[in-house]
C-alpha positions in Angstrom: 0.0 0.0 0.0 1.5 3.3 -1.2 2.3 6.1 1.9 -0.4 8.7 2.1 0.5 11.9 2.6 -1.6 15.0 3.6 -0.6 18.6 2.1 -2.4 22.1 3.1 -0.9 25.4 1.6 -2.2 28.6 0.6 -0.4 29.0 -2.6 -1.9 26.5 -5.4 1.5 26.4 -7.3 3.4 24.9 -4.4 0.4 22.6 -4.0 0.6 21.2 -7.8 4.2 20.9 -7.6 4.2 19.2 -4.2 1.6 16.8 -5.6 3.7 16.2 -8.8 7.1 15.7 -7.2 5.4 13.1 -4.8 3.2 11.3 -7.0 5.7 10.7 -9.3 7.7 8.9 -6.1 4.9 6.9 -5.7 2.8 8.2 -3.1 -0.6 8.6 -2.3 -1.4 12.5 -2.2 -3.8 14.5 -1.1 -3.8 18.3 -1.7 -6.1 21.7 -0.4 -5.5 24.6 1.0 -8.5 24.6 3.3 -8.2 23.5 6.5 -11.9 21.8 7.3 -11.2 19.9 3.8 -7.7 19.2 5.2 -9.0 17.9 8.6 -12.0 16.0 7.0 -9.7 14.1 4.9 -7.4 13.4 7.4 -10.5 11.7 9.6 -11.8 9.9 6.6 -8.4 8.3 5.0 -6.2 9.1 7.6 -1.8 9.7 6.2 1.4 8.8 7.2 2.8 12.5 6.9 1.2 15.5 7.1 2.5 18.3 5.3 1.5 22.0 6.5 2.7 25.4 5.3 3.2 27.7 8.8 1.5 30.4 7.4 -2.5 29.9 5.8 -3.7 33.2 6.0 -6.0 34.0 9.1 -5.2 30.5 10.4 -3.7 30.1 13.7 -1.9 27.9 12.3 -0.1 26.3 15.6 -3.9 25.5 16.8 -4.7 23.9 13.1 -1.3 21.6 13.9 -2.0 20.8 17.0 -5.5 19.7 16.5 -4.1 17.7 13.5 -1.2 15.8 15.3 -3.7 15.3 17.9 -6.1 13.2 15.2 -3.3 11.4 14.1 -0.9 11.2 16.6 0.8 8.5 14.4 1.5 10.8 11.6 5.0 12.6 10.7 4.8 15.9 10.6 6.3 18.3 8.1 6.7 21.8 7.7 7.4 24.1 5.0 7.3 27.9 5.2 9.2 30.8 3.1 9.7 32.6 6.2 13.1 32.6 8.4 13.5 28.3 9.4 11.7 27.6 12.5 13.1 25.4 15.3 9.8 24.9 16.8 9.5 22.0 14.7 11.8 18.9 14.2 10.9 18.1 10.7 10.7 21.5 8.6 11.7 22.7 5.0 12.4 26.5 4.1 10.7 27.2 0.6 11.6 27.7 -2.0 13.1 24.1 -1.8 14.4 21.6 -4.4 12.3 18.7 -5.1 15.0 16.2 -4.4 15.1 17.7 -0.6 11.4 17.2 -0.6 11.6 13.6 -1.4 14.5 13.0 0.5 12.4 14.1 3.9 9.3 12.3 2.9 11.8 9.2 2.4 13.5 10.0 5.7 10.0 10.4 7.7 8.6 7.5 6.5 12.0 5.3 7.8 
């Protein structure tokens, strides 16, 4: 069974080339950039890694993460943001990045 993974950002470019670079690794992927759509697909099919951008708008997005983590507490997190790198988080990715560092951390997380 192929690794599903979870994406929510609010810029639909880095949503379509997340999905591409992961699909073509052979992953199950789900995108949006809404986070009810994000949380109702996470309770219906459930994912090995959730990835969330740190900043969606008027989100507070620490509260969306939490709430997340906390309905899938099995689930590797991972997040990416353009803004200075955050050590809040263990597994996180400064945008822009290269698709081969996404991969590589999807590969890593799912070790």
């Amino acid at each position: 069974m192929k690794p599903k993974i979870l994406v929510i950002d609010d810029e639909p470019l880095i949503l379509m080339t997340i999905e591409k670079a992961l699909v073509k690794s052979g992953y199950d992927v789900t995108t949006t950039s809404d986070t009810e759509a994000f949380l109702k697909a996470l309770s219906e099919t459930g994912a090995d890694i959730l990835i969330v951008d740190l900043h969606l708008g008027a989100v507070d997005t620490e509260a969306f993460i939490a709430k997340a983590t906390g309905m899938a507490p099995n689930a590797k997190l991972l997040v990416v943001s353009g803004s200075v790198a955050n050590v809040r988080f263990e597994n996180y990715l400064q945008k822009p990045f290269k698709i081969v560092d996404l991969r590589n951390k999807v590969k890593d997380l799912l070790k």
